[in-house]
Residue, then its C-alpha position, 0 to 999 in steps of 0.5 A: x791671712x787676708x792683707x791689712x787694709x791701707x790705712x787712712x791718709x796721714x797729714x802732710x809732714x811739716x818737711x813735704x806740705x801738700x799744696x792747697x788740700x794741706x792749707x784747707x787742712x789747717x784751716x779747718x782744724x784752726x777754726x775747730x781750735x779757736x774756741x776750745x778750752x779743752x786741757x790739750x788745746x794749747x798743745x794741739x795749737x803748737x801742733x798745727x802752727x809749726x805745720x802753717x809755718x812750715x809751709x810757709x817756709x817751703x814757699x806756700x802762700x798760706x794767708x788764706x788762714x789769717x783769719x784763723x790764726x788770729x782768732x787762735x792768737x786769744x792764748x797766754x802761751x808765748x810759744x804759740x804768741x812768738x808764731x802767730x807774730x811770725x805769720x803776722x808780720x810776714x803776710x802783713x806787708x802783702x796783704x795789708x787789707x787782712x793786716x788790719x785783723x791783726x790790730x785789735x789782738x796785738x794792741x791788746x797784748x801790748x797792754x798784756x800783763x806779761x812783760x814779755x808779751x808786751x814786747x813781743x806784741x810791741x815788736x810784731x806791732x812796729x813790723x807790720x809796716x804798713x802806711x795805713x796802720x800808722x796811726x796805731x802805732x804812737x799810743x803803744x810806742x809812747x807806753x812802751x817807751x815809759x813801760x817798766x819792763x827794760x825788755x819793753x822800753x828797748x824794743x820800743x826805743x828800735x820800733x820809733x826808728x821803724x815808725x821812722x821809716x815808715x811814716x817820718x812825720x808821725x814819728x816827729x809829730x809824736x816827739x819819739x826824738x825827745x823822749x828817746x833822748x830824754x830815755x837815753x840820759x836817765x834809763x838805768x839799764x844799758x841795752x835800753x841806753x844803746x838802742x836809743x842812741x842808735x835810733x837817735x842817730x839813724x833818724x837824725x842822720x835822716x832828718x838832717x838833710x831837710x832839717x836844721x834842727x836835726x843837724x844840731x841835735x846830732x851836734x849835741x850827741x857828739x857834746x861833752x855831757x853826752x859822750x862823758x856820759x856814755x862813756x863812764x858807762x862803757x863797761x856795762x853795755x853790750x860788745x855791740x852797744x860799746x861799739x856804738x858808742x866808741x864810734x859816736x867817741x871817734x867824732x867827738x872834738x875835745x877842747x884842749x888836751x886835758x880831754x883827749x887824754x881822759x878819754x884814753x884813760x877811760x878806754x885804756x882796758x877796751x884794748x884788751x877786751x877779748x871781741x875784736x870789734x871792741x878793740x878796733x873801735x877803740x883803737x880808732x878813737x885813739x888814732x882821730x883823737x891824738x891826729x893833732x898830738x904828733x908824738x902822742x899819736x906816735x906813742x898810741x901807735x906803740x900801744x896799740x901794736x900789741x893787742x893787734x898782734x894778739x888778736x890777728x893770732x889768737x881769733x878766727x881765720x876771718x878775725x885775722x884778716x880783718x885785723x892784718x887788713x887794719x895792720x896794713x893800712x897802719x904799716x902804709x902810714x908807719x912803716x918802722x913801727x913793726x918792722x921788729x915784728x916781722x915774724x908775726x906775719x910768717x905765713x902758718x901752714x893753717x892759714x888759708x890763702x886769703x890771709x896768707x896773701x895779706x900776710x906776704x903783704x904786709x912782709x913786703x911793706x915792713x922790710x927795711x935794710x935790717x930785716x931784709x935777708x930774713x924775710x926774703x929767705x922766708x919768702x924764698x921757702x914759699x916758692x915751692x908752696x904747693x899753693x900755686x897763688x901763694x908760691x906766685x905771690x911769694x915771687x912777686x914779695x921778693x921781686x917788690x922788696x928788691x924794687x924798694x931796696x938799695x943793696x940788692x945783691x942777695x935778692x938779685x942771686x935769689x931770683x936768678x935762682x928761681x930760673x933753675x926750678x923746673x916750674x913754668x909759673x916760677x920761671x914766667x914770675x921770675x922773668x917778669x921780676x927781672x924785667x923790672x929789676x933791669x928797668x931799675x938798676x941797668x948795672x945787673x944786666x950782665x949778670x941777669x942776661x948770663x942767666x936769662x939767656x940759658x932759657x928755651x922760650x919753648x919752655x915758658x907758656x904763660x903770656x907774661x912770662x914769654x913777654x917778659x923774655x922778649x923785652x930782654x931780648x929785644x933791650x939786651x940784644x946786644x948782649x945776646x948772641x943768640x938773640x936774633x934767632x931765638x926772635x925768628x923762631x918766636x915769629x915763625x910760630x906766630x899764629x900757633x902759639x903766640x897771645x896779642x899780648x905777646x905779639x905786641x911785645x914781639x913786634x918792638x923786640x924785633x924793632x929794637x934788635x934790627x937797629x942794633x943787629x940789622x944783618x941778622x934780624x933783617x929777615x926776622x923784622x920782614x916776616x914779622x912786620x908781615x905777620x902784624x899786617x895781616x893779623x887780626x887783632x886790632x892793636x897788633x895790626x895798628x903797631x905793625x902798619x904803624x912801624x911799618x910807615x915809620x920806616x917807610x917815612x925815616x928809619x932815623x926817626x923809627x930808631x929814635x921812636x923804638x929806640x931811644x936812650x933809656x933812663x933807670x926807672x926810679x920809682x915804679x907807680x902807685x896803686x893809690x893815691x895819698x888822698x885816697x890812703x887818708x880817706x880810707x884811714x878816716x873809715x877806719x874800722x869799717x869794711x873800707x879798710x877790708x876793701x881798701x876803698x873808700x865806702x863811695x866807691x861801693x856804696x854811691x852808685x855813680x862809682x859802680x861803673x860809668x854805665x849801669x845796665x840791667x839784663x833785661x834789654x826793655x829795662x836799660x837805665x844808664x849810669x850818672x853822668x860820666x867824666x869826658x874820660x869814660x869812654x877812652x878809658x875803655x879804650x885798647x891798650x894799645x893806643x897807635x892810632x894816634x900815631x897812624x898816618x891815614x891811608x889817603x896821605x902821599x908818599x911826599x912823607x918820606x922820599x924813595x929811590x926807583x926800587x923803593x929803597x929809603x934814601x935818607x942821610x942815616x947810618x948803619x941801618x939806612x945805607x944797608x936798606x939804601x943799598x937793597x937787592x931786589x930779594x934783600x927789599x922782598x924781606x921789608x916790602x913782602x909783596x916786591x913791588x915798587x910804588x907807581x906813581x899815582x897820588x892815590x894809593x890801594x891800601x895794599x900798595x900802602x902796607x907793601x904788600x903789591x898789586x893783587x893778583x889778576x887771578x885773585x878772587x874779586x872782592x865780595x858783593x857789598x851786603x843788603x840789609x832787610x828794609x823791614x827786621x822785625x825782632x822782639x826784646x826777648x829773642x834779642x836779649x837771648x840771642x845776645x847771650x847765646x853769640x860770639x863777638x864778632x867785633x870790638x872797635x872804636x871809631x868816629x863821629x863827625x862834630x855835627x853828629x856829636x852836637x846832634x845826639x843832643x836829642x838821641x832819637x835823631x840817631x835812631x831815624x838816622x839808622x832806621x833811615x838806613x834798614x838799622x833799627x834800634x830796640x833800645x836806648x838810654x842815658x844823659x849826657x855825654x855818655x849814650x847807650x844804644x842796642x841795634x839790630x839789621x837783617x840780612x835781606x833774603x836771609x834770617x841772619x841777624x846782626x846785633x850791635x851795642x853801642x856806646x857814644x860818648x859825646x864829649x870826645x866825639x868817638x862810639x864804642x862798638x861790639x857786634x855780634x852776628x849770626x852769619x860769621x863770614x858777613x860781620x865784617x861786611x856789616x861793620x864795615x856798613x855800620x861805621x858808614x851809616x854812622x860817621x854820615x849821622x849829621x851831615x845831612 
C-alpha cells in the first residue's frame, strides 16, 4: 500500500504564529468575513480574532490588518467587540493615522443600545490616547457621564481623568470637573460615586499647582457636607472605593470634638472588616483625628491593638508584613501598649524569613523590665535556627535588649554562652554584642574577657567577628595574659587571611597594647607598623604612616591619641531621626511604612542619589544639585589623611638622638625607646637606619624604612601617552564593563581649579592639552561627572577613568581602570598631576 499523501498545510497554532504569511493569512480571511452574514460568521470571526491576538501576544506587528479589523467590528457579539477593542487600543497609540479608522465604528456603538457595548466603546474610545483625537471625545463623555446604565456613567466618570491626561484644556473647557462633582453628590450607585471622586482628585491635584481655583475645589472635597456625605454611605462602596474615601477622611480638619467623634462612631465597624486595607485606613483616621485629643488618642491606640493583632495572624504572609510594618512603626511611638503581647510576635516555623526578621524586631522594641527574661529566652531558642539570617538576627535581638536594659545579668551569661556552640556565625555575632556590651557597661569586662579569651582567632572567619576580638584584646590587654602574642600571630599572617577591615582594627590593638605591655609587643608594633607601610590598601597605609609619625613626633602624645581614658557609651546612635519618625507616621497606610522612609526619599529624583548616571556613556545626565557634602560623603571610611603630616615637613616636629631614638620627657614606653639598642631600634624603624641631616627627606627615609639599596632595580621610566587615542562610546562603554579597578582614590584640586570648572570644558582642554581626552561629560554645580581616556604611546593599552568633582570642597573622586595592570599606578600617578595644574596656568 502505497504512503498517505502529506496533507495540506495547516494554519498556524495561535501559540506558534508564522511570521509575515500568518498576517497575510488573517487578513484575507478577515476581508472574506466583513461581509458575510452566513449563520456561522460570528463563530469563524472568534476564530480568526483569537489568532490576530495571539500574534500579537508573541511580539508580531499585525497592524497592517487594521483595516480589516474594523470593518469586521459591524457585529452585536460583545465577545468579538472586547477583541477588536483590544487591538484597537494597542495599535492605536503607534499608529495614530490608522487610528482615526476607528472613530467612526466606535462613536457608533457609544450610541449602541446595549449598555454594555456602550461602555466598552466608551473605555476603548478614551484609551486610544491620541492628541488629534481629542475632540471626539467630549460629546461621548458628556452622554455617558448622564447615561442611565450606572456601568456607562463610571467608565465615563475614569475616561474624563484619561481626557485629562491627554489634553487638559479640553478637559476643563468642557467643565467634565463640574459634572463629576455635581454626579458624585447625587448618583444613586456607589462604584459611579467613587470613580468620580477619585478623577476629582487626581485632576485637581494636577491642576492646583497652575490653579487657584483647582486648589480651593479640592478644599471643598475635604468640607463637612462632602465628607459626611461620603462617609454615611461607607458600607455600600467597594473594599477599594472605601479605601478612597477613608483616606479623603484622613485629611479632613473637624471644628471641634463633637465631629471627631462622630466619625469614629460612623467607622467603629470598619475596624473589623475582613481586607486589611480597610482596616489600616480607618485605623489611620482615627490616629490624625485624635493627633490633638492625648488620652482619646491613647485609648484609639487601645482599640485598635486588636484588630491588628487579628489581621497580622489571620492573612497572608505578605498581609502579615504589611501589618507588623505598621505595628512597628506604632510600637516606636508607644512602646508600653504592647508589651503584654509579646507572644504574638513569637516567630512560627511557617513564617518566612521576611516576616520573622520584623517579628524579632518588633520583640526587641517591646521588651521592658517585665518581659525581658521571657523574650530573651525565646529568642535564645533561634540561635540554632537552621536559618542562618534568622539564627543571626536573633543574636543581635539579644544583644540590642541588653544595650537598652538595666539589669543585664541574665542576658550577659546568655550571650557568653553563644561562645560555647561550635558555630562560627554565632561566635563572630556574639563577639560583636560583647564588644558593644564592654563599651556600655565596663564593670563586665572581668567577666566577659574570662570567656572571650578561651577563644583561638584561628576559629573565627568572619571580618567582624575577628575585629571585634582584637578590640577586646587590644581594650583589655591588660586583662589578658596572652594578649601580646595572640596579636603577633594575627600580624604574622597578615597578608593570607586578614581583611582591611580587620587590619585597620589590628594596627590600633597592637597600638593600644604597646602603651600598656611594651616589652612583649614591641616586636609585634614594628612588624605590624611595617605590614600597614607597605600594604596597599589605602586606609590602612594612611593609619599605619599616621601612628608611625605620631610616634615619631611623641609617644606622650601617641599614648594620649590611641589611647585615651574611655568613658561608658550611654546611648548608642539612631538610625532615624524623630523628624523622619513623624513623617513616615503622616503616611501611614502607605508603602513608606513598608520602607520605612518617607515617600520623597523613593519617589523625588534628587533623593535617588547625589548622581544619576544612565548606562549608556553618550547619554549621561547628572543628578539635582547636591549639598557641599556629597562627594565627602563617598569618602573612605577611614579619614587620617587629615591627620597626616606631609612628606616635605622637617624632622624639627619632634627632636631625635644620634641613633634616632625619641627623647622625650615620657615614662615607660619613652625611656624604653630612649634607651634602644640598635637591634631594639630595627623593631620600630624597619630599615635600621638613622636620619641624615638633609632638610629633605626621600620618603623611604620618611616612613623608616632606610636608604634603597644600590643594587635595587632603578625606578621605572616615566610613562608616555598616545598624542592622538582614538576610542569610540561603544568600545569604552564595554570595556569599562569588562576592567578590573585599578584605583579608587580622592585627591585635590588647587581653588583656581575649582573656580574654574565654573565652565567645565575648560577641564577637557586642559586634559586634552595633556594626550588625556574626554568622551563624556555632565552635570551642574557643584558636582561634575566626567569620563576620560589615555593611551599608552606605542601600545594598545587603554586607561579609562571616572571622575567625579565636587567643586564646593575643592576634592575629585577617582576610579581608574586599565588594560595594562602593571602601568596603572604610573597613569595615576600622571593624572593627579595633570589634574592638581588645571588652573594654575
Amino acid at each position: 500500500m502505497a504512503p498517505t499523501a502529506p496533507s495540506a498545510a495547516k494554519s498556524a497554532s495561535p501559540s506558534q504564529p508564522s511570521g509575515k504569511s500568518e498576517v497575510s493569512d488573517l487578513k484575507q480571511q478577515l476581508r472574506q468575513l466583513a461581509g458575510s452574514r452566513a449563520p456561522d460568521a460570528d463563530d469563524q470571526r472568534r476564530d480568526v480574532f483569537k489568532r490576530v491576538i495571539s500574534c500579537m501576544t508573541a511580539g508580531i506587528d499585525v497592524s497592517a490588518a487594521f483595516g480589516e479589523m474594523v470593518l469586521c467590528s459591524a457585529t452585536s457579539d460583545v465577545v468579538l467587540k472586547k477583541m477588536c477593542y483590544l487591538y484597537v487600543g494597542v495599535h492605536a497609540r503607534a499608529h495614530p493615522d490608522l487610528a482615526l479608522l476607528t472613530i467612526n465604528f466606535l462613536q457608533r456603538d457609544c450610541r449602541d443600545q446595549d449598555p454594555t457595548i456602550r461602555g466598552l466603546a466608551l473605555r476603548s474610545l478614551c484609551s486610544l490616547r491620541v492628541p488629534n483625537l481629542v475632540e471626539y471625545l467630549v460629546t461621548p463623555l458628556t452622554t455617558g457621564l448622564k447615561d442611565p446604565s450606572a456601568y456607562v456613567r463610571m467608565v465615563a466618570a475614569v475616561g474624563a481623568a484619561k481626557l485629562y491626561h491627554i489634553s487638559a484644556t479640553t478637559c476643563l473647557d468642557a467643565d467634565l470637573p463640574a459634572a463629576l462633582k455635581a454626579l458624585m453628590l447625587s448618583d444613586p450607585d456607589a462604584q459611579v460615586v467613587a470613580n468620580c471622586l477619585h478623577s476629582l482628585l487626581e485632576i485637581w491635584t494636577l491642576e492646583a499647582a497652575n490653579s487657584e481655583e483647582a486648589a480651593r475645589e479640592i478644599e471643598t472635597l475635604y468640607s463637612k457636607p462632602v465628607v459626611f456625605y461620603l462617609l454615611n454611605k461607607i458600607k455600600v462602596f467597594s473594599e477599594w472605593a472605601q479605601c478612597h474615601v477613608l483616606e479623603l477622611a484622613s485629611k479632613f480638619l473637624p471644628s471641634d470634638n463633637n465631629e471627631i467623634f462622630d466619625i469614629m462612631n460612623l467607622l467603629e465597624d470598619r475596624l473589623q472588616h475582613a481586607n486589611g486595607a480597610v482596616v489600616l485606613a480607618t485605623i489611620k483616621v482615627f490616629l490624625h483625628l485624635t493627633m490633638s485629643m492625648t488620652d482619646v488618642h491613647q485609648q484609639v491606640y487601645e482599640r485598635i491593638k486588636a484588630p491588628l493583632l487579628t489581621l497580622v495572624g489571620a492573612g497572608s504572609p505578605e498581609q502579615s508584613y504589611s501589618v507588623l510594618c505598621h505595628l512597628h512603626l506604632l510600637v516606636m511611638r508607644a512602646p508600653m501598649l504592647f508589651c503584654t503581647d509579646y507572644k504574638s510576635f513569637y516567630c512560627q516555623f511557617s513564617d518566612p524569613s521576611y516576616v520573622k526578621k520584623l517579628k524579632l524586631e518588633m520583640l526587641t522594641a517591646i521588651a521592658n523590665e517585665s518581659n525581658t527574661y521571657e523574650i530573651v529566652t525565646e529568642l535564645c531558642e533561634y540561635a540554632g535556627n537552621v536559618d542562618v539570617p534568622i539564627a543571626r538576627e536573633s543574636i543581635r535581638a539579644v544583644g540590642k535588649i541588653a544595650l537598652q536594659q538595666y539589669d543585664v545579668n541574665a542576658i550577659v551569661d546568655r550571650l557568653l554562652q553563644f561562645l560555647e556552640m561550635d558555630k562560627d556565625y554565632v561566635t563572630a555575632e556574639t563577639l560583636v554584642l560583647v564588644k558593644d556590651l564592654l563599651r556600655k557597661y565596663p564593670q563586665w569586662s572581668h567577666d566577659c574577657i574570662a570567656v572571650v579569651g578561651n577563644i583561638s582567632s584561628q576559629n573565627i572567619q568572619e571580618p567582624k567577628g575577628k575585629a571585634a576580638l582584637i578590640w577586646m584584646l587590644g581594650e583589655y590587654s591588660q586583662d589578658m595574659h596572652d594578649a601580646p602574642y595572640i596579636l603577633e600571630s594575627l600580624v604574622d599572617n597578615w597578608d593570607e587571611e586578614l581583611s582591611p577591615e580587620v587590619r585597620l582594627h589590628l594596627l590600633t590593638a597592637v597600638m593600644k597594647c604597646f602603651f600598656k605591655r611594651p616589652p612583649e609587643t614591641q616586636k609585634a608594633l614594628g612588624a605590624t607598623l611595617a605590614a600597614g607601610l607597605a600594604d596597599t590598601h589605602q586606609d590602612v597605609h594612611d593609619r599605619a604612616l599616621f601612628y608611625y609619625r605620631l610616634l615619631q613626633y611623641d609617644p606622650a602624645v601617641a599614648e594620649r591619641v590611641v589611647n585615651p581614658p574611655k568613658q561608658a557609651v550611654s546611648v548608642f546612635a539612631d538610625t532615624q531621626s524623630s523628624e523622619i519618625k513623624d513623617r513616615i507616621f503622616d503616611e501611614f497606610n502607605s508603602l513608606s511604612v513598608v520602607y520605612q522612609k518617607p515617600s520623597y526619599m523613593f519617589t523625588d529624583k534628587e533623593h535617588r542619589g547625589t548622581f544619576e548616571y544612565s548606562e549608556d556613556l553618550t547619554n549621561l545626565t547628572v543628578g539635582a544639585e547636591a549639598p557641599e557634602t556629597a562627594i565627602s560623603a563617598q569618602r573612605y571610611q577611614e579619614n587620617d589623611n587629615d591627620l597626616l603630616l606631609s612628606t616635605s615637613d622637617k624632622e624639627d616636629n619632634g627632636t631625635r638622638s644620634s641613633n634616632g631614638s625619641f627623647t622625650s620627657t615620657y615614662n615607660a614606653p619613652s625611656d624604653l625607646l630612649s634607651l634602644q639598642t640598635p637591634a631594639e631600634t630595627a623593631l620600630i624603624n624597619p630599615g635600621g637606619s638613622t636620619y641624615p641631616s638633609q632638610t629633605n627627606f626621600s620618603l623611604d627615609d620618611l616612613l623608616g624604612l632606610g636608604v634603597p639599596d644600590s643594587s635595587a632595580p632603578p625606578p621605572p621610566p616615566a610613562l608616555t601617552l598616545n598624542s592622538k587615542p582614538v576610542l569610540d562610546p561603544g568600545t569604552f562603554q564595554k570595556k569599562w564593563s569588562q576592567l578590573a579597578l585599578s584605583f579608587s582614590q580622592e585627591c585635590s584640586l588647587s581653588p583656581q581649579g575649582a573656580a574654574s570648572l565654573m565652565n567645565p570644558q575648560s577641564l577637557i582642554r586642559h586634559m586634552q592639552n595633556n594626550y588625556i581626552q574626554c568622551i563624556a561629560s555632565g552635570g551642574q554645580p557643584p558636582n561634575y561627572k566626567f569620563f576620560f581616556y589615555g593611551q599608552k604611546d606605542g601600545a594598545t593599552a587603554f586607561y579609562l577613568v571616572e571622575c567625579i568633582v565636587n567643586t564646593a570642597s575643592a576634592k575629585a573622586q577617582l576610579k581608574i581602570k586599565a588594560d595594562d595592570g602593571t602601568t596603572a599606578e604610573a597613569f595615576s600617578s600622571l593624572f593627579q598631576s595633570v589634574l592638581s595644574k588645571f588652573g594654575l596656568s
